[in-house]
FIFINU-62368 format. One line per 8 residues: for each residue x, y, z of C-alpha. Coordinates in nm, 3 decimals. Layout:
<pts>
X:Y:Z; ...
</pts>
This chain:
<pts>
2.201:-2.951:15.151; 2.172:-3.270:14.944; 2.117:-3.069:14.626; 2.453:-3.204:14.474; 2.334:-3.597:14.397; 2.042:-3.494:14.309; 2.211:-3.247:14.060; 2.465:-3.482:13.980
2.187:-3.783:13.875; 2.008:-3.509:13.643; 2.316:-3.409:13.497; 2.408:-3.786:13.406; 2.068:-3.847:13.267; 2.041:-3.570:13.060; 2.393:-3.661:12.892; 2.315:-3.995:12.838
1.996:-3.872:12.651; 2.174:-3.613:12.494; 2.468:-3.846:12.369; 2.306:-4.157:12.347; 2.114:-4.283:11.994; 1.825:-4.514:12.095; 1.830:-4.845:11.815; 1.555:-4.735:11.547
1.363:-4.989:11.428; 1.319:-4.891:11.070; 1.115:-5.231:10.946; 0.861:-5.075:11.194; 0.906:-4.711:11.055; 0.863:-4.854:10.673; 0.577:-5.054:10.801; 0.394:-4.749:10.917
0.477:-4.496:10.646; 0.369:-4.790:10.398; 0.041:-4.822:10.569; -0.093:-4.480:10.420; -0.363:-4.521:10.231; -0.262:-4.154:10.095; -0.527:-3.998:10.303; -0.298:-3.780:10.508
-0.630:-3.526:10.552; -0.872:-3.750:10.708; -0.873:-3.684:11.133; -1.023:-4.043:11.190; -1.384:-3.938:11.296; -1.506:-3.870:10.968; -1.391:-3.512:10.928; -1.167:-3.388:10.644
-0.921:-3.161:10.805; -0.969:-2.933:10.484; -1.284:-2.847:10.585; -1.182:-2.764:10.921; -0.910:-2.512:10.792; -1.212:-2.350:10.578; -1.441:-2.343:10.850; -1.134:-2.174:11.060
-1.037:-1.961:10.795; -1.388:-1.817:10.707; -1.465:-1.743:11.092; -1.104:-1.534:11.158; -0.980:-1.443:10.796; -1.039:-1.107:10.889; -0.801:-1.081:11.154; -0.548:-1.198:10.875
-0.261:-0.948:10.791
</pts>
């Protein structure tokens, strides 16, 4: 018993997220995507993520089809 409100309240929340669109702020978004310095490879602690995807590559490319 009681499982109806508590139904009820998840069913109300997940049609306001559903139905609802949340403000964007695009001066942020153009902020941020202007920001790139065009190094989308670099992982921030001084490792290029191409040589991660070599390293990965050389240790399991035989397993590839």
């Amino acid at each position: 018993m009681g499982r109806g409100r508590a139904k009820a309240k998840q069913t109300k929340v997940a049609r306001e997220l559903k139905y609802s669109s949340p403000a964007t702020d695009l001066a942020a978004l153009q902020r941020e995507l202007s920001s790139d310095n065009g190094d989308s490879h670099h992982l921030g602690d001084g490792t290029d993520e191409t040589a991660v995807d070599d390293a990965v590559i050389d240790e399991y490319g035989e397993y590839r089809r």
